[in-house]
HTML snippet that shows the backbone in 3Dmol.js (N, CA, C, O; Angstrom):
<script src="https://3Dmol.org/build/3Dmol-min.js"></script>
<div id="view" style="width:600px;height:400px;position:relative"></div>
<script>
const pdb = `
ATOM      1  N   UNK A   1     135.516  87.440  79.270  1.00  0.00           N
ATOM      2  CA  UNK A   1     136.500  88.114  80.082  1.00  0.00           C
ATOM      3  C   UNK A   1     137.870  87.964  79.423  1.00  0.00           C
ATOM      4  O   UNK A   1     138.288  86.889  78.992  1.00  0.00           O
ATOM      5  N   UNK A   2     138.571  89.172  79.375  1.00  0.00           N
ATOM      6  CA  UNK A   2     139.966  89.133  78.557  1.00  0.00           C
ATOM      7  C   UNK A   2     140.936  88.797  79.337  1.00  0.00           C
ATOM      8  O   UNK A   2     140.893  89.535  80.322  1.00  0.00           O
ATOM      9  N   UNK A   3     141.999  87.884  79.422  1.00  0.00           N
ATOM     10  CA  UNK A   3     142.829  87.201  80.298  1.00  0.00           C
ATOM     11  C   UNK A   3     144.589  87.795  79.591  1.00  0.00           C
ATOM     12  O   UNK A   3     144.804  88.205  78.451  1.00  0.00           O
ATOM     13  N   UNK A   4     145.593  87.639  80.736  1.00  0.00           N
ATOM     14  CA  UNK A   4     146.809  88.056  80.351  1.00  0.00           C
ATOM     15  C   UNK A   4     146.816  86.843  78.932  1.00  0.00           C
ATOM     16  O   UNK A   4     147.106  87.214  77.795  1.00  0.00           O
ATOM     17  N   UNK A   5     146.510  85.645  79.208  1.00  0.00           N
ATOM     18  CA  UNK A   5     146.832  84.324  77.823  1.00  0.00           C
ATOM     19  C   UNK A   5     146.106  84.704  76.821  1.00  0.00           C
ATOM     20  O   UNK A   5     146.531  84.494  75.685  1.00  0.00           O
ATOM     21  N   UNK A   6     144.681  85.432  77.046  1.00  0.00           N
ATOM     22  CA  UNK A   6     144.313  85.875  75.400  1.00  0.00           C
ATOM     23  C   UNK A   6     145.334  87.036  75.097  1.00  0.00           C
ATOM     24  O   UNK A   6     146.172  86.756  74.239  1.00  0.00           O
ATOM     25  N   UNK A   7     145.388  87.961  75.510  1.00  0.00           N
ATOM     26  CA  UNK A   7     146.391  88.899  75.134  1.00  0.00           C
ATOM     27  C   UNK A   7     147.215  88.645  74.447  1.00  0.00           C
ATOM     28  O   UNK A   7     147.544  89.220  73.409  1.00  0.00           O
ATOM     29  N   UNK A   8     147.945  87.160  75.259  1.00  0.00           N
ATOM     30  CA  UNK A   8     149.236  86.682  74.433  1.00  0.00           C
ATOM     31  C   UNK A   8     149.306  85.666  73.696  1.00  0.00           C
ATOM     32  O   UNK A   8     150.226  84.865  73.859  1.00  0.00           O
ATOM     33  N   UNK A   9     148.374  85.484  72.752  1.00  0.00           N
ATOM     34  CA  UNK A   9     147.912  84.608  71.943  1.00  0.00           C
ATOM     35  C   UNK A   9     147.449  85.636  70.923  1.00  0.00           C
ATOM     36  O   UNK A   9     147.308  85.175  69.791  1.00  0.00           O
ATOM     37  N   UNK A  10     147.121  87.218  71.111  1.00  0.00           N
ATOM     38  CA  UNK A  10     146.851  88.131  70.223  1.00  0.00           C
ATOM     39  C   UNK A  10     147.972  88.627  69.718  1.00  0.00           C
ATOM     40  O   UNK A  10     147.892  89.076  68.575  1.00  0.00           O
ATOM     41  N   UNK A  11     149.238  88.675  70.389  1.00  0.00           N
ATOM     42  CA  UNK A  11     150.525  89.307  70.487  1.00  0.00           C
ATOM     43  C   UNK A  11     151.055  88.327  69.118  1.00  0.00           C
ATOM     44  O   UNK A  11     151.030  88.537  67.906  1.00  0.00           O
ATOM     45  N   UNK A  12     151.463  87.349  69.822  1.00  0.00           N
ATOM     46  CA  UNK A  12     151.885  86.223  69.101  1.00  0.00           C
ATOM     47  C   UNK A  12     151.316  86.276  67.552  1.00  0.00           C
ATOM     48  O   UNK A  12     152.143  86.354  66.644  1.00  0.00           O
ATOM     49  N   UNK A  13     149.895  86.235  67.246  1.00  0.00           N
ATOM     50  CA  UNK A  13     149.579  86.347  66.333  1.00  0.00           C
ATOM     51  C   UNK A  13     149.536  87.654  65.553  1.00  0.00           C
ATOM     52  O   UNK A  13     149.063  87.688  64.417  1.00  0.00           O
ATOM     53  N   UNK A  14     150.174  89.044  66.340  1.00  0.00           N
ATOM     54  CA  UNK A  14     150.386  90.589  65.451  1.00  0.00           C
ATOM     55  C   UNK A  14     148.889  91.326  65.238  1.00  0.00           C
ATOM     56  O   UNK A  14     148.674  92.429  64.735  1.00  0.00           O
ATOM     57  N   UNK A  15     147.792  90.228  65.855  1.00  0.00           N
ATOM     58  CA  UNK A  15     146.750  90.764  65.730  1.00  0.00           C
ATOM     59  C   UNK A  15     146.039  90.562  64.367  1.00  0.00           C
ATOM     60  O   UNK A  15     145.246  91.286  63.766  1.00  0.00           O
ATOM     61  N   UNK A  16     146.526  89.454  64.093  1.00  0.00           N
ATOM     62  CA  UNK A  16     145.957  88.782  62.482  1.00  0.00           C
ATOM     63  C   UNK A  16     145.217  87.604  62.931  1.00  0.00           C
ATOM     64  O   UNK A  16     145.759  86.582  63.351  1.00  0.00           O
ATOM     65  N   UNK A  17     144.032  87.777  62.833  1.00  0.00           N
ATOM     66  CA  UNK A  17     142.794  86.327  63.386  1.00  0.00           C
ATOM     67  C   UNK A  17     143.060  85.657  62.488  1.00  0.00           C
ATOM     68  O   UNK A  17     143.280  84.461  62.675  1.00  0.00           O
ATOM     69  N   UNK A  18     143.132  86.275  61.096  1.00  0.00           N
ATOM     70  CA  UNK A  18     143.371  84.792  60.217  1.00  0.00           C
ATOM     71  C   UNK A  18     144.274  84.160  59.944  1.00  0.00           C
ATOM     72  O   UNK A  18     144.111  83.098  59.343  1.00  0.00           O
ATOM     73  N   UNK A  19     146.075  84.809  60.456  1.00  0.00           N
ATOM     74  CA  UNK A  19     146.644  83.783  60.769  1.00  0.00           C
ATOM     75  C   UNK A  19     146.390  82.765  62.149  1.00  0.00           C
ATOM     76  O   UNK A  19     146.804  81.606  62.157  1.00  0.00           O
ATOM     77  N   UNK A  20     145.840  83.220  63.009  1.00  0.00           N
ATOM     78  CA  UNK A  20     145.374  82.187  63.526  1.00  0.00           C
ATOM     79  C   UNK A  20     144.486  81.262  63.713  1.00  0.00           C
ATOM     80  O   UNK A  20     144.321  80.334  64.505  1.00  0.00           O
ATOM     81  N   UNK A  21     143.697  81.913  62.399  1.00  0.00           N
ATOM     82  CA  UNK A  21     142.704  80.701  62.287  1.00  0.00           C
ATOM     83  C   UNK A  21     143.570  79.135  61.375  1.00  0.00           C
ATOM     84  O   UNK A  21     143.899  77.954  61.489  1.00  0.00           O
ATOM     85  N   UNK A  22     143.549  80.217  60.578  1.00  0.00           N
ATOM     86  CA  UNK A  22     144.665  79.067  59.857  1.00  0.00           C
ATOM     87  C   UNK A  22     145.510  78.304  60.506  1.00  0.00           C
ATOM     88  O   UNK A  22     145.895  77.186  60.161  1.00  0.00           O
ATOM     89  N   UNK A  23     145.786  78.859  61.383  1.00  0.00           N
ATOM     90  CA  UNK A  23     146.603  77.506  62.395  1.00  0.00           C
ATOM     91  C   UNK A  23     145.849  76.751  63.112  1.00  0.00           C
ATOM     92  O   UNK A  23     146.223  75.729  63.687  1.00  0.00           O
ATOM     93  N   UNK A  24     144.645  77.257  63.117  1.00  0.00           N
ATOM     94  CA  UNK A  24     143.771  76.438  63.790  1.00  0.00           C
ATOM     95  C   UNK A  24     144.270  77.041  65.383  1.00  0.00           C
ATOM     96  O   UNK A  24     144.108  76.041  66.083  1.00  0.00           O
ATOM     97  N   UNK A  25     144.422  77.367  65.652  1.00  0.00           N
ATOM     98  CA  UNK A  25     145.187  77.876  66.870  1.00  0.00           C
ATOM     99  C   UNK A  25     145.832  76.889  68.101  1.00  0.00           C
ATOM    100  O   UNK A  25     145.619  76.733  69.303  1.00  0.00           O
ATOM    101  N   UNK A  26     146.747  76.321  67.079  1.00  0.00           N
ATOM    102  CA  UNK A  26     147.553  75.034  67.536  1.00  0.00           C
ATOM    103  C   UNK A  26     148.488  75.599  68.478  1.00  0.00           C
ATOM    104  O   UNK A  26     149.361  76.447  68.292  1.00  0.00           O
ATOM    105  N   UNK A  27     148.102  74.890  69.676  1.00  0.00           N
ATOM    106  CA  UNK A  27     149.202  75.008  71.035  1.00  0.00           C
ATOM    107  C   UNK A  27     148.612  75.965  71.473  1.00  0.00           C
ATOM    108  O   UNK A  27     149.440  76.693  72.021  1.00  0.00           O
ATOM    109  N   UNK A  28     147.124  76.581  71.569  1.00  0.00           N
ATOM    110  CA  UNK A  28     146.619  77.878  72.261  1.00  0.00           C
ATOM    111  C   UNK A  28     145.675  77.593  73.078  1.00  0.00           C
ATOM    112  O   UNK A  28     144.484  77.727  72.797  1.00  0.00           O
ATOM    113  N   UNK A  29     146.104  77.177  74.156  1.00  0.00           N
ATOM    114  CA  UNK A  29     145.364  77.140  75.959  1.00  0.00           C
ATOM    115  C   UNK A  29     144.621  78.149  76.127  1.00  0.00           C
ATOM    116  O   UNK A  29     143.870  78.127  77.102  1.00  0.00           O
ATOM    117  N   UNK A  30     144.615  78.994  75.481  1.00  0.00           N
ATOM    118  CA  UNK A  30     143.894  80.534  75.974  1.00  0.00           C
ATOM    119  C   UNK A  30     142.317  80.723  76.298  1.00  0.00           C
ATOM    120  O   UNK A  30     141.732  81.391  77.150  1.00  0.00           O
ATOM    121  N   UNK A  31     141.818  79.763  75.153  1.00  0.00           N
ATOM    122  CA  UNK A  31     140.590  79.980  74.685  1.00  0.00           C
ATOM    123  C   UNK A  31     140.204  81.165  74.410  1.00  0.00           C
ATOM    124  O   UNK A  31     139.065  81.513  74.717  1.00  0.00           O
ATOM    125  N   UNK A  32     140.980  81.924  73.847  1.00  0.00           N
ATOM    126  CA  UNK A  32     140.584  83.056  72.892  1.00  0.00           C
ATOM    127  C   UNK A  32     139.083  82.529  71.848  1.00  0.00           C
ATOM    128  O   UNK A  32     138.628  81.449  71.472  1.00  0.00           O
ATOM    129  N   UNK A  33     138.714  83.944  71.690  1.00  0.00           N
ATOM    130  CA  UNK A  33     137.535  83.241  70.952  1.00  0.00           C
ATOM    131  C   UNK A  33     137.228  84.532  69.580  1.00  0.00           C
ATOM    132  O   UNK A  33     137.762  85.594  69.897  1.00  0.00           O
ATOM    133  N   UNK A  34     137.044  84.550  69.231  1.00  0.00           N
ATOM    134  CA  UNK A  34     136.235  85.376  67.594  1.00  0.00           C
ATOM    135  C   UNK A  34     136.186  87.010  68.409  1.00  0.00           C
ATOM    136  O   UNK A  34     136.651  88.088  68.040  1.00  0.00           O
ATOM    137  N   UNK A  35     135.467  86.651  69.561  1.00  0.00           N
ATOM    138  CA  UNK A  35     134.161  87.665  70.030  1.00  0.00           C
ATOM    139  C   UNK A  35     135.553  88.497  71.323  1.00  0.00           C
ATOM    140  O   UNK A  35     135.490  89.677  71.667  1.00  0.00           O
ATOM    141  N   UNK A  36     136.833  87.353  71.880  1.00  0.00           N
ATOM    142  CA  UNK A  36     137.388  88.093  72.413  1.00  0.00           C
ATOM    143  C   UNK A  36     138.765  89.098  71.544  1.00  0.00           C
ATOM    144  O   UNK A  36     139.262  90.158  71.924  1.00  0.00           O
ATOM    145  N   UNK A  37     139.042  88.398  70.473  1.00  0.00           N
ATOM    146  CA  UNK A  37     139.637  89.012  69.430  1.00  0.00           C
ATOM    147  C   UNK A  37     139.175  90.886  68.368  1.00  0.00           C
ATOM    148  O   UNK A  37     139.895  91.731  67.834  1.00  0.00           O
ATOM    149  N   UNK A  38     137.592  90.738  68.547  1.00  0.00           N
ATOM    150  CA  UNK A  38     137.067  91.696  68.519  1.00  0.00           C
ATOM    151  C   UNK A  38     137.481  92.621  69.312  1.00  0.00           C
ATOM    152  O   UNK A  38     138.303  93.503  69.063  1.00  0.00           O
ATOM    153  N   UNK A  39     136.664  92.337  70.693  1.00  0.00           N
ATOM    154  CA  UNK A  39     137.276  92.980  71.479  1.00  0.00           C
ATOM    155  C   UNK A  39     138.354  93.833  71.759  1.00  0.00           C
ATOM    156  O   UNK A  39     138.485  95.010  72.098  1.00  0.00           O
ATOM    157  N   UNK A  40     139.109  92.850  71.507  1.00  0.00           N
ATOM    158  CA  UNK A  40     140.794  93.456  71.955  1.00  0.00           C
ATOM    159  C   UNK A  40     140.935  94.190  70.700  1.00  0.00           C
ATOM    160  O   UNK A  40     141.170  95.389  70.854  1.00  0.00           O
ATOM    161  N   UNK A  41     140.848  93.765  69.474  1.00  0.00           N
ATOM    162  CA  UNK A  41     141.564  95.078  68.362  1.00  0.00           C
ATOM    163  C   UNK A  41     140.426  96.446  68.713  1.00  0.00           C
ATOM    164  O   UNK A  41     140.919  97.510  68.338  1.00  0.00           O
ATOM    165  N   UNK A  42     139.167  96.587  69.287  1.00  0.00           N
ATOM    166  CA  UNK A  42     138.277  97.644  69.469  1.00  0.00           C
ATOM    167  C   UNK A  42     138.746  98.290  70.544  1.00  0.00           C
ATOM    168  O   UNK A  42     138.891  99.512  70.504  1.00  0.00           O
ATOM    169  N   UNK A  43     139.077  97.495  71.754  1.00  0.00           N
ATOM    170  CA  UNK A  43     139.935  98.360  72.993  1.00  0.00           C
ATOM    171  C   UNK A  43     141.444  98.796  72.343  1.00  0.00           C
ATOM    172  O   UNK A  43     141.763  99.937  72.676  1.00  0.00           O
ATOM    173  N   UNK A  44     142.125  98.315  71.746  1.00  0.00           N
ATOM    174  CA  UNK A  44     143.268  98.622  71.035  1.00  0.00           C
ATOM    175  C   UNK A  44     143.205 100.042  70.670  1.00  0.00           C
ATOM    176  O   UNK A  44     143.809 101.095  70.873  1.00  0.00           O
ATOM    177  N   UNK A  45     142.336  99.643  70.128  1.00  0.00           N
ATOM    178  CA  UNK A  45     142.139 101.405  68.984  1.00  0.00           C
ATOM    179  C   UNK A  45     141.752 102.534  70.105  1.00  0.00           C
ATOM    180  O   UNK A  45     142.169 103.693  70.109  1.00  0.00           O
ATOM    181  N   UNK A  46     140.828 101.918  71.089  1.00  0.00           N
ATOM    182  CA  UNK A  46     140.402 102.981  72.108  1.00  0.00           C
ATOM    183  C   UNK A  46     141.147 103.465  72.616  1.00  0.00           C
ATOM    184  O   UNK A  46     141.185 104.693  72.543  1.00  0.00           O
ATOM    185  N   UNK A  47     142.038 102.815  73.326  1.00  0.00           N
ATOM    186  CA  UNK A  47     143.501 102.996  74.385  1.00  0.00           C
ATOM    187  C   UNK A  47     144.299 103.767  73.547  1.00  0.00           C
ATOM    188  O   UNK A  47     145.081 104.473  74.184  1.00  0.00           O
ATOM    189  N   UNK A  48     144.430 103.961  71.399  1.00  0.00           N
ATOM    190  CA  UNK A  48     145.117 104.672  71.518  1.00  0.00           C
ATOM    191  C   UNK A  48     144.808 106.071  71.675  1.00  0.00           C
ATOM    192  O   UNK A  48     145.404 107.044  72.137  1.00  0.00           O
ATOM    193  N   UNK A  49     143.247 105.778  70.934  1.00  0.00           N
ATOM    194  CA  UNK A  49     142.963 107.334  70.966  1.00  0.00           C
ATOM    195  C   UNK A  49     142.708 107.955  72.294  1.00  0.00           C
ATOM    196  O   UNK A  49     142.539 109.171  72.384  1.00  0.00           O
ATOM    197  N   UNK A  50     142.683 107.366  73.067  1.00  0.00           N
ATOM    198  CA  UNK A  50     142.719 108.322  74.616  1.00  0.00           C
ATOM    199  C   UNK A  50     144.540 108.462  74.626  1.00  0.00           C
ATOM    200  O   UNK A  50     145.032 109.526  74.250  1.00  0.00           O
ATOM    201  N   UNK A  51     145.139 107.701  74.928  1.00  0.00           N
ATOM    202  CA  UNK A  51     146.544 108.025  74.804  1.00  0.00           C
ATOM    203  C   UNK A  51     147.231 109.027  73.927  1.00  0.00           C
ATOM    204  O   UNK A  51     148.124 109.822  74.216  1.00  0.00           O
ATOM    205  N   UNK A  52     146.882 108.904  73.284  1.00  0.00           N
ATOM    206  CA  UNK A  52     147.301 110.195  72.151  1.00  0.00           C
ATOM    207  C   UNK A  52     146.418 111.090  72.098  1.00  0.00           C
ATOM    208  O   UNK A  52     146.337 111.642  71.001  1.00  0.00           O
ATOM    209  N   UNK A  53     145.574 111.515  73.051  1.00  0.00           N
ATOM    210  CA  UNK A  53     144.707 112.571  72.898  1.00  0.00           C
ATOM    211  C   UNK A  53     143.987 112.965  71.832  1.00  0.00           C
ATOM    212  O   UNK A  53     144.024 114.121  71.410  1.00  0.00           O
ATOM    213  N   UNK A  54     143.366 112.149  71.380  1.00  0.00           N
ATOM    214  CA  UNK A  54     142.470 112.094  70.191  1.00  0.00           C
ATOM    215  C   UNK A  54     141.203 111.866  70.275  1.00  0.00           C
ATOM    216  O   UNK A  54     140.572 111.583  69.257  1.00  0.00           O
ATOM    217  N   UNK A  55     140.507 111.959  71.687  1.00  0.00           N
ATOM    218  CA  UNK A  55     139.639 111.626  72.286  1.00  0.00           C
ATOM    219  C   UNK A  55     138.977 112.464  73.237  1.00  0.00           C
ATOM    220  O   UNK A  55     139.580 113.190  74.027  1.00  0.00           O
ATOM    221  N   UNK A  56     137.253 112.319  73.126  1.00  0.00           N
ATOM    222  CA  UNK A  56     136.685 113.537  74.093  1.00  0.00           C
ATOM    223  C   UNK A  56     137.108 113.062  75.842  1.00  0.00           C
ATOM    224  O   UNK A  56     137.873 112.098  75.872  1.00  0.00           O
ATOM    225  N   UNK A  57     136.830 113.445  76.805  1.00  0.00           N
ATOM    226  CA  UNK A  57     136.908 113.184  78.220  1.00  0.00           C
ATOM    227  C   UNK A  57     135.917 112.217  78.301  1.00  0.00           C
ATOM    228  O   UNK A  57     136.184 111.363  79.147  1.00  0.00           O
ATOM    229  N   UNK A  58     134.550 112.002  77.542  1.00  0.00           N
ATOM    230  CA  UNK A  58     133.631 111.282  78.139  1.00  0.00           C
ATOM    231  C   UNK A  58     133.824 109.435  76.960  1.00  0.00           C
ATOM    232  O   UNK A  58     133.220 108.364  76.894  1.00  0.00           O
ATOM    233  N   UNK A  59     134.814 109.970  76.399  1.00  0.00           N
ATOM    234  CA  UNK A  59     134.964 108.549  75.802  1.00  0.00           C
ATOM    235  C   UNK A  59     136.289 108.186  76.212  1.00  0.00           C
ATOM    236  O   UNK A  59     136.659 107.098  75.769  1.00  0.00           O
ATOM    237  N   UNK A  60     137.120 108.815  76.953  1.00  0.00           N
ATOM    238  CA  UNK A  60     138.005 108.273  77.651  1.00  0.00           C
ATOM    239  C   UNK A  60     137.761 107.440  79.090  1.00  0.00           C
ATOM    240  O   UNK A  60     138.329 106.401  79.426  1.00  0.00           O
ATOM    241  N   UNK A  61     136.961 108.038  79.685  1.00  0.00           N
ATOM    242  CA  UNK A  61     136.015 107.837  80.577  1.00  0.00           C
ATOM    243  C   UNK A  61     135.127 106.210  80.156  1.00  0.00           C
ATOM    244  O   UNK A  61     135.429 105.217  80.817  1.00  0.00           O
ATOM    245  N   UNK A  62     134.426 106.136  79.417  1.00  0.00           N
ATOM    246  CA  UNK A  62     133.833 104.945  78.737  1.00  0.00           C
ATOM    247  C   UNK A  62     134.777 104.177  78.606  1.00  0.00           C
ATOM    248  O   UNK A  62     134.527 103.030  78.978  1.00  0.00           O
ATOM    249  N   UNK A  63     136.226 104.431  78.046  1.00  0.00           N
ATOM    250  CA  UNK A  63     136.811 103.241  77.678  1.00  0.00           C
ATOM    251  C   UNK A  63     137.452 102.737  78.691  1.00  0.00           C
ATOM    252  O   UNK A  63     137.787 101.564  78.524  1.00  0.00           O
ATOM    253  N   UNK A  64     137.806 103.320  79.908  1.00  0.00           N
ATOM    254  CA  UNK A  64     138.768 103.287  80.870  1.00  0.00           C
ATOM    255  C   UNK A  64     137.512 102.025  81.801  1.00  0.00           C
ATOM    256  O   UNK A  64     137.910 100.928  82.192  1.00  0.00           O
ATOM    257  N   UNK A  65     136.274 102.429  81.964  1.00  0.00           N
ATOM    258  CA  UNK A  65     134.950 101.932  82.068  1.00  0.00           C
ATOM    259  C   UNK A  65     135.108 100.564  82.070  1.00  0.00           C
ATOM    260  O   UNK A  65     135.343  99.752  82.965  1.00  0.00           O
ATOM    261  N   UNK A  66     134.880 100.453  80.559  1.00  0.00           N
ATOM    262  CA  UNK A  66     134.409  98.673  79.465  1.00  0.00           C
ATOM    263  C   UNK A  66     136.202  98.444  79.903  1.00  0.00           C
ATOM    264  O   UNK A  66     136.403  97.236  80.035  1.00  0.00           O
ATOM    265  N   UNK A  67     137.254  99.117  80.102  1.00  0.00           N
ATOM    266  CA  UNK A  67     138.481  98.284  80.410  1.00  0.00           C
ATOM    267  C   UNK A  67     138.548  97.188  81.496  1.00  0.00           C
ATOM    268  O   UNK A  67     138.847  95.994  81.479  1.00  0.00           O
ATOM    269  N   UNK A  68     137.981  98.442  82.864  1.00  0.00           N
ATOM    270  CA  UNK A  68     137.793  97.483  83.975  1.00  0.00           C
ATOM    271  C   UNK A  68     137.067  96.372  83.914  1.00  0.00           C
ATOM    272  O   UNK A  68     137.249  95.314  84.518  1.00  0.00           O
ATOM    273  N   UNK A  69     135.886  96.780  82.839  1.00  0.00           N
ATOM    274  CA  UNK A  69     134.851  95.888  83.212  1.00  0.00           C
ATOM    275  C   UNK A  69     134.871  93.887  82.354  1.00  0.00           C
ATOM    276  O   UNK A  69     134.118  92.931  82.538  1.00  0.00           O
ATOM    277  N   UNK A  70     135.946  94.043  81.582  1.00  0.00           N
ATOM    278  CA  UNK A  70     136.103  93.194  80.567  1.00  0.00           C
ATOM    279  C   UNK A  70     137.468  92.312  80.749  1.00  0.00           C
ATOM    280  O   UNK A  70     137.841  91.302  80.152  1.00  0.00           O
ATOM    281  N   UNK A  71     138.080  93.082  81.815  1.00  0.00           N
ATOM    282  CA  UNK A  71     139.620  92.530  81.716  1.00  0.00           C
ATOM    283  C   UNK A  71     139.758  91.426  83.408  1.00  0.00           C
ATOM    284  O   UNK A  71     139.079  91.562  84.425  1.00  0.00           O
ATOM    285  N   UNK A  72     140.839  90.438  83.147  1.00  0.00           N
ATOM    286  CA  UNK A  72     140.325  89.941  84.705  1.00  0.00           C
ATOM    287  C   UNK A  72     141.312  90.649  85.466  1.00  0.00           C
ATOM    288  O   UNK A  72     141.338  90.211  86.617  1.00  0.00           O
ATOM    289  N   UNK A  73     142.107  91.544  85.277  1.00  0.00           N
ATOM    290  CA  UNK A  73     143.170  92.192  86.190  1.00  0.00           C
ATOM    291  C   UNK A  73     144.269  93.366  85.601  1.00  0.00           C
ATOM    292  O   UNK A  73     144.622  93.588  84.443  1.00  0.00           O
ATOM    293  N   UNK A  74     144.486  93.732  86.316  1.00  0.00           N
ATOM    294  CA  UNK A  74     145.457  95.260  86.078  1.00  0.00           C
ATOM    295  C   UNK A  74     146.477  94.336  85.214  1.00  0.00           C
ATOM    296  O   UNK A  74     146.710  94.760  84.082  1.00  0.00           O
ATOM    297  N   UNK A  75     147.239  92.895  85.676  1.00  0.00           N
ATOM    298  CA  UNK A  75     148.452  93.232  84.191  1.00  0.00           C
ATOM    299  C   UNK A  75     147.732  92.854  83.108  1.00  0.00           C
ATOM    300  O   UNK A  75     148.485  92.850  82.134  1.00  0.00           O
ATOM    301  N   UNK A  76     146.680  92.548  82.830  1.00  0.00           N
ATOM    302  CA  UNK A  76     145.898  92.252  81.871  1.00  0.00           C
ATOM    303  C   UNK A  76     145.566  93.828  80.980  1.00  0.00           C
ATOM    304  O   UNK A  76     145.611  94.140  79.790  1.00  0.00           O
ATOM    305  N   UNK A  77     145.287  94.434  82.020  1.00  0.00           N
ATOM    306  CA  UNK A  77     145.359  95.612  81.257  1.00  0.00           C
ATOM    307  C   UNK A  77     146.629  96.425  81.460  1.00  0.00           C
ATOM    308  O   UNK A  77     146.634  97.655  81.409  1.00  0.00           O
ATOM    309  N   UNK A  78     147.323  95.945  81.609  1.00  0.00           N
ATOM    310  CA  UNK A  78     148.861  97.109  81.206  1.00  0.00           C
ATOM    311  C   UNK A  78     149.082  96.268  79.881  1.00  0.00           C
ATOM    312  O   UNK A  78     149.727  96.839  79.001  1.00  0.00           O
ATOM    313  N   UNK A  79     148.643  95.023  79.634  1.00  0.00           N
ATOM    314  CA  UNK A  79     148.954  94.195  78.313  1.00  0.00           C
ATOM    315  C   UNK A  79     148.659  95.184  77.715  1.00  0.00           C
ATOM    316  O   UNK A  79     149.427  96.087  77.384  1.00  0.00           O
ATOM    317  N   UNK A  80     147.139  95.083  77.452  1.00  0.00           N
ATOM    318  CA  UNK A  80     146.746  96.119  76.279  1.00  0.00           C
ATOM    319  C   UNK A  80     146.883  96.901  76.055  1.00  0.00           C
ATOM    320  O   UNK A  80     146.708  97.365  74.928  1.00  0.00           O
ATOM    321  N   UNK A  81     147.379  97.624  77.276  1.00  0.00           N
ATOM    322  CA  UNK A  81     147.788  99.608  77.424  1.00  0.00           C
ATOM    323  C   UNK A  81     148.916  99.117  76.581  1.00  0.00           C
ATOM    324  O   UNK A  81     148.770  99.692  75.502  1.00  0.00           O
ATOM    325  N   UNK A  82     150.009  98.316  76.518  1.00  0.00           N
ATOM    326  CA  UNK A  82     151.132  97.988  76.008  1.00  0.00           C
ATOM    327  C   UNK A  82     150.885  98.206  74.158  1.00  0.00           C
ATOM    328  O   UNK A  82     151.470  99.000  73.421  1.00  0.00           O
ATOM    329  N   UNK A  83     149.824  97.199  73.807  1.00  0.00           N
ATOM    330  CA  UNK A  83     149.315  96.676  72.798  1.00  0.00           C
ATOM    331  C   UNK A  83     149.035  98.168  71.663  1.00  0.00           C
ATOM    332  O   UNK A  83     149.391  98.338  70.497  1.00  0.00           O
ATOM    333  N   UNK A  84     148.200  99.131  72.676  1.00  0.00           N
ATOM    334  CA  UNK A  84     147.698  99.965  72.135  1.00  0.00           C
ATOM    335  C   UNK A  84     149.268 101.174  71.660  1.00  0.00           C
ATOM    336  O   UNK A  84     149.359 101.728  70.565  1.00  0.00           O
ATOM    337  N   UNK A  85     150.443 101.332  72.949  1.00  0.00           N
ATOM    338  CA  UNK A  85     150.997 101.688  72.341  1.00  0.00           C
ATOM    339  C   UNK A  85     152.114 101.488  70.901  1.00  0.00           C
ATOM    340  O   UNK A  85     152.618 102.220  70.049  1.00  0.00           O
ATOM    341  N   UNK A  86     152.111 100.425  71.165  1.00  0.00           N
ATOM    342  CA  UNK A  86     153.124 100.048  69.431  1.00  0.00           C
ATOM    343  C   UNK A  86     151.499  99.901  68.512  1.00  0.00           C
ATOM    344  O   UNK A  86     151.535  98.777  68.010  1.00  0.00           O
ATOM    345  N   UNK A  87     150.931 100.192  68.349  1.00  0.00           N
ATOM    346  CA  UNK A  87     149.774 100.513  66.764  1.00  0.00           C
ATOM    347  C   UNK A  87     150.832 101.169  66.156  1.00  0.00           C
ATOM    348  O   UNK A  87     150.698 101.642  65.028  1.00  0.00           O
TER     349      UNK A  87
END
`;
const viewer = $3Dmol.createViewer("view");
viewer.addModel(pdb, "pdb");
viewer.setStyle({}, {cartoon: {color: "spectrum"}});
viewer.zoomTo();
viewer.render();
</script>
């Protein structure tokens, strides 16, 4: 489940896992993990292409879907809606 603290532990890091691996991910309460880092750069990309209309109706639909279904709450997902717009 994607939390507002993974978000901002993705932020922080610009969306580079391997700078945060390399830090070992010192001072990160989040428990971000490999598999939620995936995640988020794959919804990233989704959110933009529905946002920018680059996308059919039925994969906007899907992503809007796996959003609800993955995130624990609406500012959790305005994070990423956020995230997706500065790409």
């Amino acid at each position: 489940m994607l939390t507002l603290a993974k978000i901002q532990t993705y932020e922080r890091f610009r969306g580079d896992i391997d700078g945060f691996a390399r830090s070992r991910g010192r001072g990160d309460t989040s428990g971000i993990t490999d598999e939620d880092w995936s995640l988020i750069d794959r919804l990233r990309q989704a959110i933009y292409l529905v946002a920018t209309r680059q996308a059919a109706d039925s994969f906007r639909a899907q992503t809007e879907q796996e959003l609800q279904a993955v995130t624990e709450d609406e500012p959790t997902r305005e994070a990423l809606r956020s995230l997706a717009r500065s790409y």
